[in-house]
C-alpha positions as CSV (number, residue, x, y, z in Angstrom):
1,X,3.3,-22.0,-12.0
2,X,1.5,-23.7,-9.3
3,X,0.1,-22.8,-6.1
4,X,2.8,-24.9,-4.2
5,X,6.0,-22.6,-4.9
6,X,4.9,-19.3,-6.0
7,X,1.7,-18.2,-4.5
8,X,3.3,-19.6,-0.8
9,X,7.0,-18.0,-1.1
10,X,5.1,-14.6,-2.5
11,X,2.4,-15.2,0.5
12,X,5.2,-15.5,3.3
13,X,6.1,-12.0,2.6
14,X,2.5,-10.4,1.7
15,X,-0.7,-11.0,3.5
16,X,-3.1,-8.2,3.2
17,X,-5.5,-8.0,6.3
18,X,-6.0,-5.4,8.2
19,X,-8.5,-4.4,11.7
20,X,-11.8,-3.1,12.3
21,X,-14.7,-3.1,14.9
22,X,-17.7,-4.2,15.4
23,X,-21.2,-2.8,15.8
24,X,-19.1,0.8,17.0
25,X,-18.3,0.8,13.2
26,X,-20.4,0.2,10.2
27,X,-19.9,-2.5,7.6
28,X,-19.8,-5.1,10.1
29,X,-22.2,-8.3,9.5
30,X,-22.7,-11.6,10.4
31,X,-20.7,-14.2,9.5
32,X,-23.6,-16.2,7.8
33,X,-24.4,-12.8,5.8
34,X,-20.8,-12.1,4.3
35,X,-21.4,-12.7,0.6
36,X,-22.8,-16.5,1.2
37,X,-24.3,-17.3,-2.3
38,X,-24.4,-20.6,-3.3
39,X,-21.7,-20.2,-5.9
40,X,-19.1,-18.7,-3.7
41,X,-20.3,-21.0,-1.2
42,X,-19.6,-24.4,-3.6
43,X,-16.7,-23.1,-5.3
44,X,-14.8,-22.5,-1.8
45,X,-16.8,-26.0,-0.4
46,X,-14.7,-27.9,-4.0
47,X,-12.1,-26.2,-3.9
48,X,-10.8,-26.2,0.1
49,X,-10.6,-29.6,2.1
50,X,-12.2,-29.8,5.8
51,X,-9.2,-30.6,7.9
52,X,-8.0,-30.6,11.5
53,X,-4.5,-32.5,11.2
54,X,-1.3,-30.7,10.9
55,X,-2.2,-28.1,13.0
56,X,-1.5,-26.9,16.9
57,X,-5.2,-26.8,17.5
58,X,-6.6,-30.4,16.2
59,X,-9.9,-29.2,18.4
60,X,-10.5,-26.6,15.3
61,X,-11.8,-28.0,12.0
62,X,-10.9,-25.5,9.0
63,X,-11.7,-25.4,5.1
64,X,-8.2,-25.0,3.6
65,X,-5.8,-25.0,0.9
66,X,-3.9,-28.2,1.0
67,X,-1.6,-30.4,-1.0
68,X,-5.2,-32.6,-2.2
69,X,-6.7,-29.6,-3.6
70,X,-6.8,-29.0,-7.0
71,X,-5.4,-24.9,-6.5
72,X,-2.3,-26.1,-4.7
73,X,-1.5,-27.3,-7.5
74,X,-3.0,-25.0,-10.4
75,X,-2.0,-22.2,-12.6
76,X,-2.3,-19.3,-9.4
77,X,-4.0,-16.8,-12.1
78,X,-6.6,-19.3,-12.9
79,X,-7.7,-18.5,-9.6
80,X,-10.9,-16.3,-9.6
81,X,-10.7,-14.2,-6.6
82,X,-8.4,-12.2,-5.1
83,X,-5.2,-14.5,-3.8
84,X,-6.6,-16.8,-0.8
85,X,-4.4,-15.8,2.4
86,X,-7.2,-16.8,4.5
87,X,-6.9,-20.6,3.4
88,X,-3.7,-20.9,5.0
89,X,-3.6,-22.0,8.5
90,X,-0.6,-19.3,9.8
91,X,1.2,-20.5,12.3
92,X,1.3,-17.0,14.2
93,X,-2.7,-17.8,14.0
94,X,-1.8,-21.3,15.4
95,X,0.0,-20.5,18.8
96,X,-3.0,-17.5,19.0
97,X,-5.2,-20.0,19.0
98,X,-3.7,-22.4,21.4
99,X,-3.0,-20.3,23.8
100,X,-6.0,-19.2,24.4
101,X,-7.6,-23.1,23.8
102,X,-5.4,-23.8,26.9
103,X,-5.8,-20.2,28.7
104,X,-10.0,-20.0,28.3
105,X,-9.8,-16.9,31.0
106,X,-7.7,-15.1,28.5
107,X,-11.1,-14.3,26.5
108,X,-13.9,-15.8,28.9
109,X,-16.6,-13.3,29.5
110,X,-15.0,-10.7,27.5
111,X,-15.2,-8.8,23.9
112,X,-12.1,-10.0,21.1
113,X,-11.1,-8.3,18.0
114,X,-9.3,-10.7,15.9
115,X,-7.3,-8.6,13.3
116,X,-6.9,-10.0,10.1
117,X,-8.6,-12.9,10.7
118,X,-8.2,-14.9,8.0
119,X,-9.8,-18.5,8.0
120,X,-11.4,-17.4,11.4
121,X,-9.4,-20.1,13.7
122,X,-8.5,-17.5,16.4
123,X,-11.9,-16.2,16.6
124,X,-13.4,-19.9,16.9
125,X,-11.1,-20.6,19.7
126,X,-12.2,-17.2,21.5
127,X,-16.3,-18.4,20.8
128,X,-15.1,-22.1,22.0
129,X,-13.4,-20.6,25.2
130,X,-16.3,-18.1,25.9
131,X,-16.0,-15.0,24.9
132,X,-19.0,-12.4,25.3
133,X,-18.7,-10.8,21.9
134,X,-16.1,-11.7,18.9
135,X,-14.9,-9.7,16.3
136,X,-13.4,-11.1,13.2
137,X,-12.1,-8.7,10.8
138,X,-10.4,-9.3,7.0
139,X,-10.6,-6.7,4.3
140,X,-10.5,-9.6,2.0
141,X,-14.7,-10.5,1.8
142,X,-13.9,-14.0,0.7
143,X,-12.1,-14.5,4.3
144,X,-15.6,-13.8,5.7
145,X,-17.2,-16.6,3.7
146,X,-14.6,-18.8,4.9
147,X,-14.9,-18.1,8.3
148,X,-18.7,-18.6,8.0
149,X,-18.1,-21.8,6.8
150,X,-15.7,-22.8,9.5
151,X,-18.2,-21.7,12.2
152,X,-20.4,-24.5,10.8
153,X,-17.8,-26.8,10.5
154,X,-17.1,-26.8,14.3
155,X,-21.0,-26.3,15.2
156,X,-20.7,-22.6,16.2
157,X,-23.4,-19.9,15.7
158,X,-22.1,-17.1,13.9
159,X,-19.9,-14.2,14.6
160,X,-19.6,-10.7,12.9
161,X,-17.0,-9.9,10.5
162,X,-15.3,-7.3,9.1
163,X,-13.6,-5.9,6.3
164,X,-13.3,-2.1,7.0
165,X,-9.6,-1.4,7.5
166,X,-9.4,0.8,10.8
167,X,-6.3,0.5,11.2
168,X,-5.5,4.3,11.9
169,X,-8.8,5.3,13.3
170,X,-10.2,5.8,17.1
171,X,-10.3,2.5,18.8
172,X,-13.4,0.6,20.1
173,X,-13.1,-0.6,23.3
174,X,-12.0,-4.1,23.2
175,X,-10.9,-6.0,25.9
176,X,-8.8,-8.1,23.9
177,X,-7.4,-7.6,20.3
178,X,-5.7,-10.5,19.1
179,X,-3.5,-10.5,15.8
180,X,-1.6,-13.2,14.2
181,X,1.0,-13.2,11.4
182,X,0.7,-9.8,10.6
183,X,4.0,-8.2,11.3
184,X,5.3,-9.2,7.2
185,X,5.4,-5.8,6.2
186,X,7.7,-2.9,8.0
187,X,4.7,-0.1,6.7
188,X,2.2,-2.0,8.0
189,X,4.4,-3.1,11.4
190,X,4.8,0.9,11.9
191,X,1.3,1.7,11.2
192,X,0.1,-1.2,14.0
193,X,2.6,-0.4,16.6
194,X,1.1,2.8,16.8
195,X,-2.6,1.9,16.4
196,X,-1.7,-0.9,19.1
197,X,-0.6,1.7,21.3
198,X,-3.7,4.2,21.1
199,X,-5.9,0.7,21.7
200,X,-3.9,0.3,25.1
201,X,-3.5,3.9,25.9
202,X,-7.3,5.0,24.9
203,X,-9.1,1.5,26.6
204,X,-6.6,-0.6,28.4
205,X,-7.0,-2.9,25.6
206,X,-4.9,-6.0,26.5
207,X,-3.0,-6.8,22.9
208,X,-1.5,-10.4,22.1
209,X,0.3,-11.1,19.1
210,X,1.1,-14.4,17.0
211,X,4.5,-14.7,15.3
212,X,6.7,-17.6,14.4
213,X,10.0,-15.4,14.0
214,X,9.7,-12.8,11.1
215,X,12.3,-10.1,10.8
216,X,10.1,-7.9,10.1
217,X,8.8,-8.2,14.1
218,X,11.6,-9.5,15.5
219,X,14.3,-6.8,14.3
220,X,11.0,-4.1,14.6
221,X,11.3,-1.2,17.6
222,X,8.1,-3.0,18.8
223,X,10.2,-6.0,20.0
224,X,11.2,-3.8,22.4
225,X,7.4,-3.2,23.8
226,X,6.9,-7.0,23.5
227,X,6.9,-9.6,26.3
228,X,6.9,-13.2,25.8
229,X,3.6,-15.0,26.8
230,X,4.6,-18.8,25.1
231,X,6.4,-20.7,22.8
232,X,5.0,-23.5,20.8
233,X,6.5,-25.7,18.3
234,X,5.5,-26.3,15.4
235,X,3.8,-29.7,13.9
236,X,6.2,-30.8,11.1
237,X,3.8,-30.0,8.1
238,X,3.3,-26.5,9.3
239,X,7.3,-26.2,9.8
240,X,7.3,-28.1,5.6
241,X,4.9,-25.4,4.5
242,X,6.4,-22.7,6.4
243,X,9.9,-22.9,5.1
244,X,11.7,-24.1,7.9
245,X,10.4,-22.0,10.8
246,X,10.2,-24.1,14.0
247,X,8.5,-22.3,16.3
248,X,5.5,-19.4,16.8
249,X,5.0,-17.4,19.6
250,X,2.7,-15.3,21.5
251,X,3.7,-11.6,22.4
252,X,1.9,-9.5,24.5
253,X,2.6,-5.8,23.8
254,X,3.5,-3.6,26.6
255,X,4.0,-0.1,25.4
């Protein structure tokens, strides 16, 4: 079965990313060092399309998986790496990114986790709007290549990346951790409402959060700690390839 209906319904409910830090942790590297070979390199380059339409943030030019590209419509297990989260523009990631595309004080000046980062587009908007020093973090390696490639694609030197899980572990002191779409799992919700929590309680890390509606946040204790920063709507192939949700917003958690 294709791409199209299986791999997006099963990635709706399932996308493994988790957080990690930067040069306070090991295994972080640049974004132009994460496993750039030239065949991973051409194989994502063929296999992903350059596009900024569709999205909430048509300043941000991404390499993803859309409808003209030969694995939206392939056999999923032909697909030689693990299954490509990161080429999916998530609309949680979206309203992230606008936000802080419109809010530049959000992140100017100051250091950004992005947590499970996926294609990078958060991050980017965070290096656009001038932040001192950007984390993006995604266990999966290939997201790393991705977001490598992206950089280039919108002219930006490179950022370090990621793919430790921390999730769990003593926070670095980031000013801002930013996370989008990643409340699609109630173990994984519990496990970053508390890690969250520590970040705030240890640093007075300010925490904003990216969702377009999932139960999983929304009927979560942590909706309780949440306050609502905006709302955006979302651009009508975003709502097609999101299965009818309307709408993302940005949370920021108040514990």
């Amino acid at each position: 079965m294709a791409w199209s209906p299986s791999w997006r319904v099963a990635a709706l409910c399932a996308k493994a990313v988790e957080g990690a830090g930067l040069a306070l942790f090991p295994g972080a590297c640049s974004a132009a060092g994460c496993s750039l070979e030239p065949a991973t390199r051409a194989f994502l380059e063929e296999n992903t399309e350059a596009t900024r339409s569709g999205s909430l943030t048509p300043e941000i030019e991404l390499r993803l998986l859309t409808p003209r590209c030969r694995f939206w419509w392939e056999r999923a297990e032909l697909w030689p790496y693990t299954d490509p989260y990161w080429a999916i523009y998530w609309p949680g990631g979206q309203a992230l990114s606008r936000y802080i595309l419109d809010n530049p004080d959000t992140v100017r000046g100051k250091s950004v986790l992005d947590l499970g980062s996926g294609c990078g587009a958060t991050a980017i908007a965070a290096k656009m709007s001038g932040s001192s020093r950007i984390l993006a973090n995604d266990i999966d390696p290939l997201a790393g290549v991705a977001t490598a490639l992206n950089c280039e694609l919108n002219h930006l030197s490179p950022f370090p990346v990621s793919t430790q899980d921390i999730v769990g572990s003593e926070p670095a002191p980031w000013d801002l951790v930013v996370l989008g779409d990643m409340f699609y799992d109630d173990e994984l919700a519990n496990r970053l409402q508390q890690w969250l929590k520590r970040c705030v309680r240890t640093h007075g890390t300010r925490i904003l959060i990216g969702d377009p509606g999932r139960p999983q946040l929304s009927g979560h204790s942590i909706q309780q700690q949440l306050c609502r920063v905006a709302e955006y709507p979302l651009p009508e192939p975003t709502r097609q390839e999101n299965y009818g949700l309307t709408a993302a917003t940005v949370w920021e958690f108040q514990p």
